[in-house]
C-alpha positions in Angstrom: 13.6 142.6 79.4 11.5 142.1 82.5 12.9 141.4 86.2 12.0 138.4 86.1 12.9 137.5 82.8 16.3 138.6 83.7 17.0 136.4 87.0 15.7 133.6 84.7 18.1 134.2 82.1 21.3 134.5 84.9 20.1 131.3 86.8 19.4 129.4 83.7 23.4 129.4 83.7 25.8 126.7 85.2 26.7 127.9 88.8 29.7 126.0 90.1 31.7 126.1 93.1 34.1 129.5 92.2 30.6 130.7 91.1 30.3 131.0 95.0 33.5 132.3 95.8 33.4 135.5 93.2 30.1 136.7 94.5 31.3 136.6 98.5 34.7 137.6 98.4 34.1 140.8 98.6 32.7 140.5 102.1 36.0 139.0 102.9 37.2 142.7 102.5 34.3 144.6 104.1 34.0 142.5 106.6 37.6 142.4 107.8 37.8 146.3 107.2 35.1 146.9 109.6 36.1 144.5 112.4 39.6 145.8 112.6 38.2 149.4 112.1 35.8 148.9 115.4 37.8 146.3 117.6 41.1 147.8 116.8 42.1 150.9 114.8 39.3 153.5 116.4 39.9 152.4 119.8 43.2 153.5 120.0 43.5 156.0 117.4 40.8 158.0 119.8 43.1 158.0 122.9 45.1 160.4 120.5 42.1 163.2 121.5 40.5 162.1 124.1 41.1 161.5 127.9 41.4 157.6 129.5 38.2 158.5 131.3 35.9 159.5 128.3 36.9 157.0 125.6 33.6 155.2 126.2 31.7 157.8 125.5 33.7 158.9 122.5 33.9 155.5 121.2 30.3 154.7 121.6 29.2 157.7 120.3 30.9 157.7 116.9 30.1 153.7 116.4 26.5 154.7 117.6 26.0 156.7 114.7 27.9 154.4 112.4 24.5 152.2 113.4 22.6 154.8 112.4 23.7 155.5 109.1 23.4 152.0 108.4 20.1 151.3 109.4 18.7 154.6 107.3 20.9 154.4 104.0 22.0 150.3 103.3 18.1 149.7 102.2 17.8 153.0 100.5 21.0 152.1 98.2 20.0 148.6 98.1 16.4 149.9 96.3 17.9 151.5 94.0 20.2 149.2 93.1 16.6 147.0 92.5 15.7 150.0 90.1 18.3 150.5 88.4 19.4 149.2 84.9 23.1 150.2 84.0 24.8 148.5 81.1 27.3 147.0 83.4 24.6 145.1 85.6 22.1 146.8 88.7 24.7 146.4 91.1 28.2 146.2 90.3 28.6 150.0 89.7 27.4 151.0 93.1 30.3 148.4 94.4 33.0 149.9 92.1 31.9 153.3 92.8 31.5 152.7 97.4 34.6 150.7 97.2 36.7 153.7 95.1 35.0 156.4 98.0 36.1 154.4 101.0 39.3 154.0 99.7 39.4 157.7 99.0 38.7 158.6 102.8 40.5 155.5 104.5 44.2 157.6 104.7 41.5 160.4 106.8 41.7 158.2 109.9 45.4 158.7 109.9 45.8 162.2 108.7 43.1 163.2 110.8 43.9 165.9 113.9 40.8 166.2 115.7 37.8 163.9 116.9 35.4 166.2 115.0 37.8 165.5 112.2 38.2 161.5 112.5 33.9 161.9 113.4 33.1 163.3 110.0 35.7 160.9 108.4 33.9 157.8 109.6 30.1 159.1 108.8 31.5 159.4 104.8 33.0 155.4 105.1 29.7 154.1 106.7 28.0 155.9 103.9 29.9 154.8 101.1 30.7 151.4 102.7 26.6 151.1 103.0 26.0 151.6 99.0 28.2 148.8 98.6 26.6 146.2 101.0 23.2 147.4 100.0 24.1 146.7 96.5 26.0 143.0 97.1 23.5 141.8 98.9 21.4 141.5 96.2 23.9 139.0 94.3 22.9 135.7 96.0 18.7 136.1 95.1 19.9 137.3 91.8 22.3 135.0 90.8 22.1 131.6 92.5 19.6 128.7 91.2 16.8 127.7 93.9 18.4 125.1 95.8 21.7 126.6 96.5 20.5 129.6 98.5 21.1 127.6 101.7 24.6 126.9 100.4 25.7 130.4 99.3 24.6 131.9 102.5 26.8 129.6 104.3 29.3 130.6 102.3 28.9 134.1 102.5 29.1 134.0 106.8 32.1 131.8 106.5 33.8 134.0 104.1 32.6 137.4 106.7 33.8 135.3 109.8 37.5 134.5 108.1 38.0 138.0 106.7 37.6 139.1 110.3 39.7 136.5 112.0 42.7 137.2 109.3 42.8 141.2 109.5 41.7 141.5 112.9 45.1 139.0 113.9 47.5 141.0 111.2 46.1 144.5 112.7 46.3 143.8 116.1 50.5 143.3 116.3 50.7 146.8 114.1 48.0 148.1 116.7 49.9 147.2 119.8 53.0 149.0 118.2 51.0 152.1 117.4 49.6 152.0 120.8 52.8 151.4 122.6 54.7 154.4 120.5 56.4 152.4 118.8 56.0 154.6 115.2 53.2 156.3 113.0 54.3 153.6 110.4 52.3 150.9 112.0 49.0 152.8 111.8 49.5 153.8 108.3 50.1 149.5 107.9 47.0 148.9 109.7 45.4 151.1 107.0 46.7 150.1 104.4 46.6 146.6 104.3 42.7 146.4 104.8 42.1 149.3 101.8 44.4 146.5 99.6 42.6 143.6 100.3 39.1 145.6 99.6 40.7 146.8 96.4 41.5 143.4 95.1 38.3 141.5 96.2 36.6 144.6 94.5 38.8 143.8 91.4 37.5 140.7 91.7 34.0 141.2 92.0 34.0 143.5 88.9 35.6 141.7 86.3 34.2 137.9 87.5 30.2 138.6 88.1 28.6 138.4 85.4 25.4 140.7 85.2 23.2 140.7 82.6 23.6 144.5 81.0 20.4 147.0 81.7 19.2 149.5 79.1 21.3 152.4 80.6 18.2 154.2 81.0 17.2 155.8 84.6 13.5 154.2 85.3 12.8 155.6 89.2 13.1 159.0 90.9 15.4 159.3 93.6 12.2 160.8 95.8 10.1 157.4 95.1 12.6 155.4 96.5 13.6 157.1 99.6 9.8 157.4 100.0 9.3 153.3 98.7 12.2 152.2 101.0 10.9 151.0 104.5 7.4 150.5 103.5 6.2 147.1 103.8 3.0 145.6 103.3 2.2 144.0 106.7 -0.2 142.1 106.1 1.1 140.6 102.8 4.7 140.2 104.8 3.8 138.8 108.4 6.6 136.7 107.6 9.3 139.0 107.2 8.2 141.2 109.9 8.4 137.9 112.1 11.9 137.4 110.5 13.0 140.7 111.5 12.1 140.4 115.2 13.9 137.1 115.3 17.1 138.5 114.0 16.8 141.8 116.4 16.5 139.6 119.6 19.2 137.0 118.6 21.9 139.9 117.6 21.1 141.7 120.3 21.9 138.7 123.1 25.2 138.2 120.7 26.2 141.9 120.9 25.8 141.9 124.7 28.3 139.0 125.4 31.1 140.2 122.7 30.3 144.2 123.7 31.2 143.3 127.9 32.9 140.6 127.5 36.2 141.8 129.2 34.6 143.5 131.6 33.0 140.8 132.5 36.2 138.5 133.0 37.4 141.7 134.9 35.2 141.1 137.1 35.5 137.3 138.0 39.0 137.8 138.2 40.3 136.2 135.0 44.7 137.4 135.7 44.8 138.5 132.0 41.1 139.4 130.5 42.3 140.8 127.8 44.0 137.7 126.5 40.8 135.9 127.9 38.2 138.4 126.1 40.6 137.3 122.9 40.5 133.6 123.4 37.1 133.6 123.9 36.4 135.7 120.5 38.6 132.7 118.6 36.9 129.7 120.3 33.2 131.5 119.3 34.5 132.2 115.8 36.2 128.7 115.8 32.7 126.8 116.2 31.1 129.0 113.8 33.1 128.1 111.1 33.0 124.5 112.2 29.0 124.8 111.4 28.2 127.5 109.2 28.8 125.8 105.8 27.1 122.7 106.3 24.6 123.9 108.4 23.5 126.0 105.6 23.9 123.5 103.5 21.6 121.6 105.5 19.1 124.2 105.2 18.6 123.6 101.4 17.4 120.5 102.5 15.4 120.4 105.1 14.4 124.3 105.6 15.7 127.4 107.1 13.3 127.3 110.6 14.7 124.1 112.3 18.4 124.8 112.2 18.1 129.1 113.1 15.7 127.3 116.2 18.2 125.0 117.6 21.1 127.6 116.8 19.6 129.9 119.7 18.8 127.7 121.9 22.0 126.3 121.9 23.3 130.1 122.1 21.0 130.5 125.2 22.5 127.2 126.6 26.6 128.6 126.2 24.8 131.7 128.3 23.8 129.1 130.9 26.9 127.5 131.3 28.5 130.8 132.6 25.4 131.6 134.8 25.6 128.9 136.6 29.4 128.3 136.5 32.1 131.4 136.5 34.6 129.0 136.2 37.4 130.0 133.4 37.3 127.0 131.4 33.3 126.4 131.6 33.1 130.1 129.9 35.8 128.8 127.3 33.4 125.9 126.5 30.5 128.3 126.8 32.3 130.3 124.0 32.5 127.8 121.8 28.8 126.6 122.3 27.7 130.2 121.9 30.2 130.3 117.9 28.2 127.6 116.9 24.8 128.8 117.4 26.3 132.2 115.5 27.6 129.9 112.6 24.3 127.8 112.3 21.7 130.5 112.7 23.5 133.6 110.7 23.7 131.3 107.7 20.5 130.1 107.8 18.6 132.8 108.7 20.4 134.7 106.3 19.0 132.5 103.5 15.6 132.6 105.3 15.2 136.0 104.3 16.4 135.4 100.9 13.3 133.4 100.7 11.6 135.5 101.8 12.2 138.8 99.3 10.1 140.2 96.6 11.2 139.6 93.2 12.6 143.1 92.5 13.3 144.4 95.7 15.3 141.6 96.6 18.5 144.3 97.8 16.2 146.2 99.7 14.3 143.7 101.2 18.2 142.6 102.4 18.9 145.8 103.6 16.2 146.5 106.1 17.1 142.7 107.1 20.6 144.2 108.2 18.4 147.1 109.8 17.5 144.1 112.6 21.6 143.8 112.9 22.2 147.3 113.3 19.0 147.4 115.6 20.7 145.1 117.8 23.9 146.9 118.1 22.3 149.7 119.4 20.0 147.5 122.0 23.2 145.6 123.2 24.9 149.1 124.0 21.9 150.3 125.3 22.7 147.4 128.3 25.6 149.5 129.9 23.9 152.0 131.8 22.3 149.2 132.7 25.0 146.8 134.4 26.3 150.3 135.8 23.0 150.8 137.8 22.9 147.3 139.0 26.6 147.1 139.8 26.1 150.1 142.3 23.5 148.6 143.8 25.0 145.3 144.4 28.6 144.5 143.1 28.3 141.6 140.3 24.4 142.0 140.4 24.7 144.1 136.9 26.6 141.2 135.3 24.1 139.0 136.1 21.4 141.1 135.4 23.6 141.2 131.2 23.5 137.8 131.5 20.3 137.1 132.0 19.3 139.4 129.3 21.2 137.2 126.7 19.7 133.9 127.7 15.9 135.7 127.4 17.3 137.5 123.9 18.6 134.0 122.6 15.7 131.9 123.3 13.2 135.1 122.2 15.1 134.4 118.9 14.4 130.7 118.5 10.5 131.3 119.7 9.8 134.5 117.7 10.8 131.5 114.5 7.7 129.3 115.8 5.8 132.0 114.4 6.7 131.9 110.6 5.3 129.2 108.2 8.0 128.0 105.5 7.3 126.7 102.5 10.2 124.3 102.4 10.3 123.4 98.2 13.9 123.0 97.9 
């Protein structure tokens, strides 16, 4: 049976509204794993080896690389996911198998007695957490009818956004207990209550998705699709490429603002920045949920361009408000303002590049996609050194100098989108 022949046969079936739910839940899991793991859980598990003054460094360092791994391996499983044909489906086996590693390792960043240790620890989760994303991406292009792309993408963010809301608010009370000395037992609960959740929604995923069943029969080398991975035909895809710069600029302006944000209210004088830096997260993840479900919705109907356009600009105009006023509550409103551009824009861009992927490459196509996420990571850390330099020079000209780095990265998004031609057929 050929590729094609195969999506026509899975699409050709009814797709209701649990349809949507059983192929996103799992990012529910990953999702809220990976928030708690970065925001929370390696934060303070590092101050047990290294010194107040070099947790930035240690911190950065070890997420850096996380970046890393994910930009390199996430298309590289996601190809060969494309290729492969197991009797159980192309994709759901790289799940069950990346699910049943990181579950294997997650008790590491407990037992672990060393930073080298907790290091080497968190290289084998991205790796094995990366064969699983690279593999589930491919479930919306492969599975949902034309039409509905718009709406399972929506899905999809909202369903990421609310896993990392949920965990992040159940970890952070065991993490302030950890933290404070309370007991060991509340790191082993932070653990263990994320590996759960991702073991169910695996569960879930397995025994719900219905694949159709491949030959069992290995039809690529290993050494073609490393070698296949990140090659793109440029002129044939404009359009991606186009896609991908979009995506870098607009990530990168979002990672700024949530990397330095509490610094930031540090330095206005917020009297508690670290319940502002929080309040601030829920009022941005607040309008993104507000937004992302219709506005991919939306999308379906009247194309992907318009809304990912006016979701950065309206990003770039949350960045203004707190330019031009450091007042508290104008920075609260700003936050909200900047969730809503996320909401609008991740889901619709997301199903822009749906459109956008070659029929049987769709999960690596997805993959190098996320390399523009990961890409931006990297760029917004990159902006430290820089706000350090300018703060030296001139106290609060550094924050202003990040500032103004968003609102040119936001609005580069929404240009860089003037450049792609969409064939809106929906």
């Amino acid at each position: 049976m050929t590729n094609q022949t195969e999506k026509t046969c899975l699409k050709s079936r009814p797709f209701g509204r649990w349809d949507y739910l059983k192929i996103t839940i799992l990012v529910f899991a990953t999702t809220g794993l990976w928030q708690s793991m970065h925001t929370l859980i390696l934060p303070i598990r590092i101050l047990d080896f290294a010194a107040e003054s070099e947790k930035n460094t240690y911190l950065g360092l070890m997420t850096f690389v996380g970046l890393i791994i994910a930009m390199l391996l996430q298309p590289v499983f996601g190809a060969i996911s494309d290729r492969s044909s197991f009797r159980m489906g192309k994709r759901r086996p790289f799940i069950i198998i990346g699910v049943l590693c990181l579950l294997l390792f997650l008790p590491g960043i407990g037992l672990a007695e060393s930073y080298a240790a907790i290091f080497a620890i968190y290289c084998v989760m991205q790796i094995a957490s990366n064969a699983v994303q690279g593999a589930h991406q491919g479930f919306i292009p492969d599975l949902v009818p034309e039409g509905k792309k718009g709406r399972a993408s929506g899905i999809k963010s909202f369903v990421e956004m609310l896993g990392g809301v949920i965990l992040i608010y159940i970890i952070g009370k065991f993490m302030d207990n950890y933290a404070a000395g309370v007991g060991d037992q509340w790191l082993w609960l932070s653990l263990l209550i994320p590996g759960v959740v991702l073991l169910i929604c695996m569960l879930v995923t397995a025994f719900t998705v219905k694949e159709n069943a491949g030959s069992g029969e290995t039809r690529f080398s290993i050494k073609e699709v490393i070698n296949s991975t990140f090659k793109i035909d440029i002129r044939m895809n404009r359009r991606f490429l186009w896609f991908l710069a979009s995506r870098l600029f607009f990530f990168a302006g979002l990672g700024i603002i949530q990397q330095f944000a509490l610094y930031f209210l540090m330095y206005i004088g917020v009297p508690d920045p670290a319940s502002a830096a929080a309040k601030f997260l829920i009022l941005a993840v607040a309008g993104m949920l507000i937004v992302v479900y219709p506005a991919g919705r939306l999308s379906d109907k009247i194309g992907r361009k318009p809304i990912a356009m006016i979701s950065a600009f309206i990003g770039a105009f949350g960045i203004l408000l707190i330019i031009l006023s450091k007042d508290y509550n104008t920075i609260m409103v700003a936050a909200g303002f900047i969730g809503v551009a996320l909401g609008g824009f991740s889901s619709t861009n997301w199903a822009m590049a749906i459109d956008m992927v070659s029929a049987g490459e769709e999960a690596r196509y997805l993959g190098i996609a996320n390399m523009a996420t990961a890409g931006a990571g990297a760029l917004a850390r990159l902006i430290g050194p820089v706000i350090d330099f300018f703060e030296k020079q001139s106290l609060g000209t550094g924050y202003q100098v990040m500032l103004f780095t968003c609102l040119v990265f936001f609005i580069a998004g929404g240009m860089i989108l003037m450049r792609i031609r969409e064939r809106v057929n929906r």
